[in-house]
MOPAC internal coordinates of N, CA, C and O (Angstrom, degrees):
PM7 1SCF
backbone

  N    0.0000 0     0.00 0     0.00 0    0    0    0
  C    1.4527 1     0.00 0     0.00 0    1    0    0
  C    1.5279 1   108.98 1     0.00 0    2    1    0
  O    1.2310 1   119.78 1   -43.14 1    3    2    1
  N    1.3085 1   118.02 1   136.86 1    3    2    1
  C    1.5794 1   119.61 1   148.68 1    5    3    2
  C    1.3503 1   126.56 1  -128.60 1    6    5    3
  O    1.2310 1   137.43 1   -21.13 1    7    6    5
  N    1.4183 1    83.84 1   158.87 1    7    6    5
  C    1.7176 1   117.54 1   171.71 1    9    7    6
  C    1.5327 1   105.10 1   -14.70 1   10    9    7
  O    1.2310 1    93.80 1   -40.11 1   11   10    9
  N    1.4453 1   162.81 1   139.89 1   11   10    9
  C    1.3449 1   141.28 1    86.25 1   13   11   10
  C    1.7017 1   129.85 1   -74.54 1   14   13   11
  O    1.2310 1   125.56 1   165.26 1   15   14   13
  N    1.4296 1   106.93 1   -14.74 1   15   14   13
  C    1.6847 1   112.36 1  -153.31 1   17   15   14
  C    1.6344 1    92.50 1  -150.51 1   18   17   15
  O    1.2310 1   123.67 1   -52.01 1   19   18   17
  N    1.1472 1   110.57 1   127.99 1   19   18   17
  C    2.0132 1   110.84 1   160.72 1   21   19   18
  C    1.5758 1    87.70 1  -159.10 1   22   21   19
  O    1.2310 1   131.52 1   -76.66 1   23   22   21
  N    1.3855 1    95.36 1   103.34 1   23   22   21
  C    1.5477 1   126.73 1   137.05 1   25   23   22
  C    1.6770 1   148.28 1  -139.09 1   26   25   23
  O    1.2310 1   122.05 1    -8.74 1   27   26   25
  N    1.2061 1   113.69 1   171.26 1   27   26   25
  C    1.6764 1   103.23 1   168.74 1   29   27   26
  C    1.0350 1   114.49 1  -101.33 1   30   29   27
  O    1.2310 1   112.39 1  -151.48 1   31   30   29
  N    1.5907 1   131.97 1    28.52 1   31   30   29
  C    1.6891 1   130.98 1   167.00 1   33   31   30
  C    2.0595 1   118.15 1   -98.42 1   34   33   31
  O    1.2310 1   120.83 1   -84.21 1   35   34   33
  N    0.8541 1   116.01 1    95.79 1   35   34   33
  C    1.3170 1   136.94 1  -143.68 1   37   35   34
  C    1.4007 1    80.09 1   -70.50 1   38   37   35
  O    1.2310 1   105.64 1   125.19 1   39   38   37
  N    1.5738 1   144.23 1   -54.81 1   39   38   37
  C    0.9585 1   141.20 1   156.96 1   41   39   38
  C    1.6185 1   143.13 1   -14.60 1   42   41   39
  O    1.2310 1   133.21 1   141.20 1   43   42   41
  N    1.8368 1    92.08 1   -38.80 1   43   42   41
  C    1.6236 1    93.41 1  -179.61 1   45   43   42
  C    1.6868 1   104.61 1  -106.46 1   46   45   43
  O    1.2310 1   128.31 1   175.63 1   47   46   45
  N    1.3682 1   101.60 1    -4.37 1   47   46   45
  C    1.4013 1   113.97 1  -176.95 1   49   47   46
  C    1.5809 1    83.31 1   -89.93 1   50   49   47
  O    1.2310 1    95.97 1    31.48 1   51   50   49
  N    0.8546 1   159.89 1  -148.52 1   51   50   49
  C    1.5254 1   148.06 1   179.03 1   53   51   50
  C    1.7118 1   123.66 1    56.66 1   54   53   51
  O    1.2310 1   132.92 1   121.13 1   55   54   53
  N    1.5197 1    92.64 1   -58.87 1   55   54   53
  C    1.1706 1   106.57 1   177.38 1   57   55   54
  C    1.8058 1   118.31 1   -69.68 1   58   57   55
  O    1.2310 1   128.40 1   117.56 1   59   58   57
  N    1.1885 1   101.43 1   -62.44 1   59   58   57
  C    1.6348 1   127.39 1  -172.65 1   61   59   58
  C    1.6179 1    84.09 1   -63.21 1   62   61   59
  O    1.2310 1   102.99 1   129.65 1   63   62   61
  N    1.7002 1   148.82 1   -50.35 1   63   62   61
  C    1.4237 1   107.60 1   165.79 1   65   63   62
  C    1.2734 1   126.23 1   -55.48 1   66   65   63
  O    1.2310 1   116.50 1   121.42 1   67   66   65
  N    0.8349 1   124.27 1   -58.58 1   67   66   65
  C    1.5332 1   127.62 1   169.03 1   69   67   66
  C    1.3930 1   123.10 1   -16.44 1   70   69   67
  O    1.2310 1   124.21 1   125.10 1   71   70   69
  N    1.2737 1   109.52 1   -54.90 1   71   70   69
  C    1.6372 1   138.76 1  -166.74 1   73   71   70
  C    1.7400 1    91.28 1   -67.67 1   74   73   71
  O    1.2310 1   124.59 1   125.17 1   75   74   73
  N    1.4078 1   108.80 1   -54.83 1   75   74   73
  C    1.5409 1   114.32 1  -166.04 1   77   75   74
  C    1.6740 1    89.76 1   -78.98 1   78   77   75
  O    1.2310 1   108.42 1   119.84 1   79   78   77
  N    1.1719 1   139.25 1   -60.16 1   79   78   77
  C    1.4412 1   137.90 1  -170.27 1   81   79   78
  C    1.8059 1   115.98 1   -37.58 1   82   81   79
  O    1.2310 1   128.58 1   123.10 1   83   82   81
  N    1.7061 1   101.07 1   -56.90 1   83   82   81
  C    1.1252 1    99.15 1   143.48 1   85   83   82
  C    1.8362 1   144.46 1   -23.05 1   86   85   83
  O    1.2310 1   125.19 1   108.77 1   87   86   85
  N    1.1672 1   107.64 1   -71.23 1   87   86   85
  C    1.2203 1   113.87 1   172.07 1   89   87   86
  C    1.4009 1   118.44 1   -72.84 1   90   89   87
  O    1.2310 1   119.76 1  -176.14 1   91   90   89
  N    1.2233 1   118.07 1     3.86 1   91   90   89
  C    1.8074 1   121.35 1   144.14 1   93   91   90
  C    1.8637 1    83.74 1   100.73 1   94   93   91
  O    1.2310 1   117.86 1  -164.33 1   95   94   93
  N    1.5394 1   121.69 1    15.67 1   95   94   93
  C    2.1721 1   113.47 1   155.48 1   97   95   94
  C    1.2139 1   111.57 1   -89.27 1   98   97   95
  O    1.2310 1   122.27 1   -64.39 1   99   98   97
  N    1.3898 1   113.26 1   115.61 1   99   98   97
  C    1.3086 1   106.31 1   156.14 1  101   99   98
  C    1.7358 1   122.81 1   -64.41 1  102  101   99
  O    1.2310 1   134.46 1   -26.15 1  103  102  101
  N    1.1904 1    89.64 1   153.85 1  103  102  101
  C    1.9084 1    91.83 1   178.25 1  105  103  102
  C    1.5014 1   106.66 1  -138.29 1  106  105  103
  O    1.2310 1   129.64 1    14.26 1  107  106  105
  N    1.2934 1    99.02 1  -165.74 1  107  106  105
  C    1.9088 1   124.43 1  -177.84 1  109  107  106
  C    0.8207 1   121.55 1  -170.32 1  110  109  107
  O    1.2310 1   117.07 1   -48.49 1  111  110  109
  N    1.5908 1   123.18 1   131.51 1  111  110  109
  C    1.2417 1   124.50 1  -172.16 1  113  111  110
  C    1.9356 1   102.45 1  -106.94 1  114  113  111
  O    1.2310 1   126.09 1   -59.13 1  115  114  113
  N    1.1128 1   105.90 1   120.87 1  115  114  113
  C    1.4254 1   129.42 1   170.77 1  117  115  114
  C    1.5238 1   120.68 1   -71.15 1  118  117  115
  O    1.2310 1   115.91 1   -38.75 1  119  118  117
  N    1.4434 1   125.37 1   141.25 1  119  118  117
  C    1.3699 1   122.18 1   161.43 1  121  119  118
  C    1.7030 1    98.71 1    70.20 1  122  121  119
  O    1.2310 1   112.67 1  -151.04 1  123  122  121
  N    1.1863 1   131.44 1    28.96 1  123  122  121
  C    1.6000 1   112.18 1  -170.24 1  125  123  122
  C    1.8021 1    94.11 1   -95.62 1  126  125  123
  O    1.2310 1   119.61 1   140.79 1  127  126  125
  N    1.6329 1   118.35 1   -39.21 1  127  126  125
  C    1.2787 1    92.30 1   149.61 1  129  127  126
  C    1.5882 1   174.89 1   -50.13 1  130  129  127
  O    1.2310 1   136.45 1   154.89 1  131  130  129
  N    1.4929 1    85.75 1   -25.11 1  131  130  129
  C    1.6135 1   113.05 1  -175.03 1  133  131  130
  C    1.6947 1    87.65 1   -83.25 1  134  133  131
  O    1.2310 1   126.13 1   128.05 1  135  134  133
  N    1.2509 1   105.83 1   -51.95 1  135  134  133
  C    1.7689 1   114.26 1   162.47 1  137  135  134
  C    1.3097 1   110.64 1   -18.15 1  138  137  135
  O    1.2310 1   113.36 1   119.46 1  139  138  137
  N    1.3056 1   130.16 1   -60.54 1  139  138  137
  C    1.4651 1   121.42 1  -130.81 1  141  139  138
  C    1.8877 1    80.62 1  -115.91 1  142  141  139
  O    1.2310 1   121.69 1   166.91 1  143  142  141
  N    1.2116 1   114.37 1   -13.09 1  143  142  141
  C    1.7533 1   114.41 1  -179.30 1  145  143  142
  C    0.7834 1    97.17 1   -59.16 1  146  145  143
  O    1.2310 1   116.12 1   100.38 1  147  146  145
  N    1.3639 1   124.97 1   -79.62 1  147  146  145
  C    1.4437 1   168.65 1  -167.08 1  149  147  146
  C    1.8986 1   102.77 1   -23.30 1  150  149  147
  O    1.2310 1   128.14 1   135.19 1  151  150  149
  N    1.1179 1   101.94 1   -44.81 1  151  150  149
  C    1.7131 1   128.04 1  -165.30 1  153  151  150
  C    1.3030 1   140.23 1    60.05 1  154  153  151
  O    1.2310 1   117.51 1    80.13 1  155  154  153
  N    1.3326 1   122.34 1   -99.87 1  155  154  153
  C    1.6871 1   102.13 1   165.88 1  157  155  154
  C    1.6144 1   110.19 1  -138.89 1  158  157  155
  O    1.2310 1   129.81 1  -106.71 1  159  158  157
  N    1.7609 1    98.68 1    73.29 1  159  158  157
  C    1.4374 1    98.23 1   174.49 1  161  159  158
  C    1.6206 1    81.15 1  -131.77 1  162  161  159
  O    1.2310 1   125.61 1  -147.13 1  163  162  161
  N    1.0520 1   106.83 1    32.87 1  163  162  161
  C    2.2563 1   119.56 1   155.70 1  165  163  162
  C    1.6560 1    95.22 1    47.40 1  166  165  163
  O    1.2310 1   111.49 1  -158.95 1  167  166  165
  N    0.8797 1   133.63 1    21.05 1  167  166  165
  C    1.6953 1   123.68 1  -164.06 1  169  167  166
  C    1.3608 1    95.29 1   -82.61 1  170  169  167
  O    1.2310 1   106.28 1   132.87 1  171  170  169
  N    1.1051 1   143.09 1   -47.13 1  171  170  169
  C    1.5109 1   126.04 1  -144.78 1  173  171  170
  C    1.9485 1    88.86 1  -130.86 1  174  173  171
  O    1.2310 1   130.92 1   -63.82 1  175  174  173
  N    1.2685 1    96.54 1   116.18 1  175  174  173
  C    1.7500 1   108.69 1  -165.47 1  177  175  174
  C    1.4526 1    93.57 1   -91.77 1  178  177  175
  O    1.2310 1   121.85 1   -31.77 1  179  178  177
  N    1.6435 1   114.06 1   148.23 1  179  178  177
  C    1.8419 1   121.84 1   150.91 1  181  179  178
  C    1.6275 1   107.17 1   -70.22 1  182  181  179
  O    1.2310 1   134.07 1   -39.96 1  183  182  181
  N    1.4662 1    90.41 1   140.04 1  183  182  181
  C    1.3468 1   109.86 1   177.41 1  185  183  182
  C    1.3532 1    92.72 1  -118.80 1  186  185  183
  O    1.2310 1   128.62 1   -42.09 1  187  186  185
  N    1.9524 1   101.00 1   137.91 1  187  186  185
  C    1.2486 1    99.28 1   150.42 1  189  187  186
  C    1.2226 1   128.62 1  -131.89 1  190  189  187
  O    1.2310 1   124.45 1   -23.97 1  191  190  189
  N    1.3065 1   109.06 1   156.03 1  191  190  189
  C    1.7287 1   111.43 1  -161.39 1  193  191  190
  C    1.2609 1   123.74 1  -128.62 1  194  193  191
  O    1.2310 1   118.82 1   -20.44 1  195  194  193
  N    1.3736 1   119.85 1   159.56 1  195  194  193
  C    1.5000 1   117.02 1  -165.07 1  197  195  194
  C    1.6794 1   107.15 1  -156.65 1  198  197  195
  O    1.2310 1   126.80 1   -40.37 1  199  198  197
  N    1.6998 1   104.52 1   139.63 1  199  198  197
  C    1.4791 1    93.81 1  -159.33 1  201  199  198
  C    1.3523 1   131.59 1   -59.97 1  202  201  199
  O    1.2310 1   105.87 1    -2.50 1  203  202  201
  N    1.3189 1   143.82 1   177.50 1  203  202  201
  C    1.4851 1   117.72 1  -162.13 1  205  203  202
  C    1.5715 1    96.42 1   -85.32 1  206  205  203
  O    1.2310 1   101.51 1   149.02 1  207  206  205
  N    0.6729 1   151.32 1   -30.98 1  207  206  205
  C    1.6693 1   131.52 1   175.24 1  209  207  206
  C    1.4398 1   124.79 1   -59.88 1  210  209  207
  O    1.2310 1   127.87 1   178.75 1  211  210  209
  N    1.3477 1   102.46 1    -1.25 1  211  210  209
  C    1.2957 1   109.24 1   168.53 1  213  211  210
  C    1.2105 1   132.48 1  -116.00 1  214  213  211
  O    1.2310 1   124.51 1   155.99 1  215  214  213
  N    1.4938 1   108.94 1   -24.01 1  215  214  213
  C    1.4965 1   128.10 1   141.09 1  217  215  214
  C    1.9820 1   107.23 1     5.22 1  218  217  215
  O    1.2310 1   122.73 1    92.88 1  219  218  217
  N    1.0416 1   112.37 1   -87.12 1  219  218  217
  C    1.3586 1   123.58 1  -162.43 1  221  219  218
  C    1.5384 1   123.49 1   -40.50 1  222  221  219
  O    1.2310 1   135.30 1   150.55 1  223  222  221
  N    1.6922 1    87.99 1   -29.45 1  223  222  221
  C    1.6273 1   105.38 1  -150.80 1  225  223  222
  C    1.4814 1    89.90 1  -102.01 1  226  225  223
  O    1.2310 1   119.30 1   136.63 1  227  226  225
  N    1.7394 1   118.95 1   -43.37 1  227  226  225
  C    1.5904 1   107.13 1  -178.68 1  229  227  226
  C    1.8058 1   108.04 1   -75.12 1  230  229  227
  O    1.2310 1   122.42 1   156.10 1  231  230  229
  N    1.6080 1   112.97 1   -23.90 1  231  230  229
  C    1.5068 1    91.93 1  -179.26 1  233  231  230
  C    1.6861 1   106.27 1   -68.04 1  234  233  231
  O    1.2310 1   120.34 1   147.88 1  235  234  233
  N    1.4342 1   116.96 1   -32.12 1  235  234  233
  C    1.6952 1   102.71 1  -176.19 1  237  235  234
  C    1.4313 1   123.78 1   -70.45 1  238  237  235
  O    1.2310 1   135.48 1   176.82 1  239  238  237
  N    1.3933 1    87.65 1    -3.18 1  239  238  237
  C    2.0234 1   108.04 1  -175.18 1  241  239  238
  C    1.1878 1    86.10 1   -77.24 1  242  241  239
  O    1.2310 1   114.45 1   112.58 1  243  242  241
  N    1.2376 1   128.13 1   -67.42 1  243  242  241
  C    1.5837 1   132.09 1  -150.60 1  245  243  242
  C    1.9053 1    94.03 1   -68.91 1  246  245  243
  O    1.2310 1   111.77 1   131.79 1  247  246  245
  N    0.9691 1   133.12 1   -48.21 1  247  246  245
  C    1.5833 1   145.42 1   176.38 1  249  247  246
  C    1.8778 1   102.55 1   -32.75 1  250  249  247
  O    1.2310 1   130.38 1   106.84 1  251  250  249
  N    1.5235 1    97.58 1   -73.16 1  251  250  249
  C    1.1502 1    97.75 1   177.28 1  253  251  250
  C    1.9899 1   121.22 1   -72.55 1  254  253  251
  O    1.2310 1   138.04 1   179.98 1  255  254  253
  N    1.0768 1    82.64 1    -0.02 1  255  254  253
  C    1.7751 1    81.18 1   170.30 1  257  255  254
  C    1.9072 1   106.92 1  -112.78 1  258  257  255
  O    1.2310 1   136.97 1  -144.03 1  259  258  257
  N    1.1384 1    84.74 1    35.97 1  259  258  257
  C    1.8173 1   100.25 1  -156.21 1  261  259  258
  C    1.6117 1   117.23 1   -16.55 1  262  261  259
  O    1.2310 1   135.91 1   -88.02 1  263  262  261
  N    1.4566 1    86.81 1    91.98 1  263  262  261
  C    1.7944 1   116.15 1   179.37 1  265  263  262
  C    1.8745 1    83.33 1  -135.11 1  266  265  263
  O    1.2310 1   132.77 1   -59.02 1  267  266  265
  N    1.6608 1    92.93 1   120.98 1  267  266  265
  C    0.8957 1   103.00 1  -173.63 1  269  267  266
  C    1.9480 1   114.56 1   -73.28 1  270  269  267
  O    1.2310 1   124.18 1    -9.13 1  271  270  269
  N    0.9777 1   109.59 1   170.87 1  271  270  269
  C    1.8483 1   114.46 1  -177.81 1  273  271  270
  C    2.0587 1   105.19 1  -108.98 1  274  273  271
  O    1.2310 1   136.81 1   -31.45 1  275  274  273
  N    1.4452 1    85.06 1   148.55 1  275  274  273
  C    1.3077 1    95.73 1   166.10 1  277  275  274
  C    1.5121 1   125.54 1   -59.44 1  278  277  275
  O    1.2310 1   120.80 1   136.52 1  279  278  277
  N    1.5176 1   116.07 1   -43.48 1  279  278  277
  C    1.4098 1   120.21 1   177.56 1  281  279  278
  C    1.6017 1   101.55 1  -118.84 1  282  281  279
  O    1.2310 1   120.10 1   180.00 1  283  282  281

């Protein structure tokens, strides 16, 4: 799996599945528990991820919806 998304805005993490679900990638969002332990000193971000064959297609998704990428 890789990286497309690591943040603490629950909103764009929301969105950007959607956006990718849409276009028929499944994904996962990582760490959203340790996330929400953690509380709001933002230290430990959700990642979300998508398998590597799909990699290519959700980072140019996110490009043209210009939301920038982790890598």
């Amino acid at each position: 799996m890789k990286e497309v998304v690591r943040t603490n805005d629950l909103v764009l993490i929301s969105f950007v599945e959607a956006l990718l679900g849409d276009a028929g990638i499944d994904s996962v969002v990582l760490d959203a528990h340790t996330s929400m332990i953690e509380g709001s000193v933002n230290a430990i971000q959700r990642r979300l991820m998508v398998v590597d064959e799909d990699y290519e297609r959700a980072k140019s998704l996110l490009l043209e919806s210009r939301i920038g990428t982790s890598t």
